[in-house]
N, C-alpha and C positions, 0 to 999 in steps of 0.2 A: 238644733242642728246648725252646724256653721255651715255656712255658704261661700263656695269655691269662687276665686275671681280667678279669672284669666287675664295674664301679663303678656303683651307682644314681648318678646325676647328682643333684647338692646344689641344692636351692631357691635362686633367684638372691637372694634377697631372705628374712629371719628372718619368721617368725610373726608376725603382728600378735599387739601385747596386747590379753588380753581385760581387758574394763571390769570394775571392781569392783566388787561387789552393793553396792546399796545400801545406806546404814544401815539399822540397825533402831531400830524405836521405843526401844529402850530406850538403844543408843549415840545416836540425838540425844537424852535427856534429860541422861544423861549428861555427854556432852561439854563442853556452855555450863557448869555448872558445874563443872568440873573447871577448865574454861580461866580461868572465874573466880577460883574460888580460890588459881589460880595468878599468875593475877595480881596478886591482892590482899596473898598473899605476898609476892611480888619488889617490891611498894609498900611492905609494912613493912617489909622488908630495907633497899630503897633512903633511905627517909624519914627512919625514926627513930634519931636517933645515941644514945637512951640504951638499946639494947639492951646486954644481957651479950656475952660471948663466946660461952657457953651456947645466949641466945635467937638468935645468929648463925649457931651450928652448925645447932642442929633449924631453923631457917626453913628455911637451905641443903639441907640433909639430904629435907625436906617439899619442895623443889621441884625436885631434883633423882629425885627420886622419882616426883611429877608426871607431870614431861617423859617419864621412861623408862614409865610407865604409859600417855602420849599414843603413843608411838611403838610398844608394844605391842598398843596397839587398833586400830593403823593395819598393822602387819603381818599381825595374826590375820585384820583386815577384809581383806588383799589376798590374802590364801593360801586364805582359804573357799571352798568352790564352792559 
């Protein structure tokens, strides 16, 4: 004789997400500057054609660093509780 298993029934519908705490005072100081320096960067990258190779690397290097520092302040903000 087979034996019946019982299934909890699955939510028709996933979890709402929950919203992301707020910044804190110290990521909005933070942020505008970071966003600016980043951009003031990718302006001397873009602009100036008498950099070295050198001043091409570290620029690239400094805002590729940036970005991956923007995108780790937005994970840590979204995992906090």
């Amino acid at each position: 004789m087979a034996e019946t298993r019982r299934v909890s029934p699955a939510a028709p519908y996933p979890a709402p997400r929950r919203a992301a705490p707020p910044r804190t005072r110290t990521e909005r100081t933070v942020l505008p500057v970071l966003v600016l320096g980043l951009v003031l960067n990718a302006l001397a990258l873009l602009r100036n054609a008498e950099l070295t190779r050198a001043d091409m690397l570290l620029g690239a290097t400094v805002l590729l660093a940036g970005i991956s520092l923007l995108v780790l302040m937005e994970v840590y903000r979204r995992t906090r509780r």
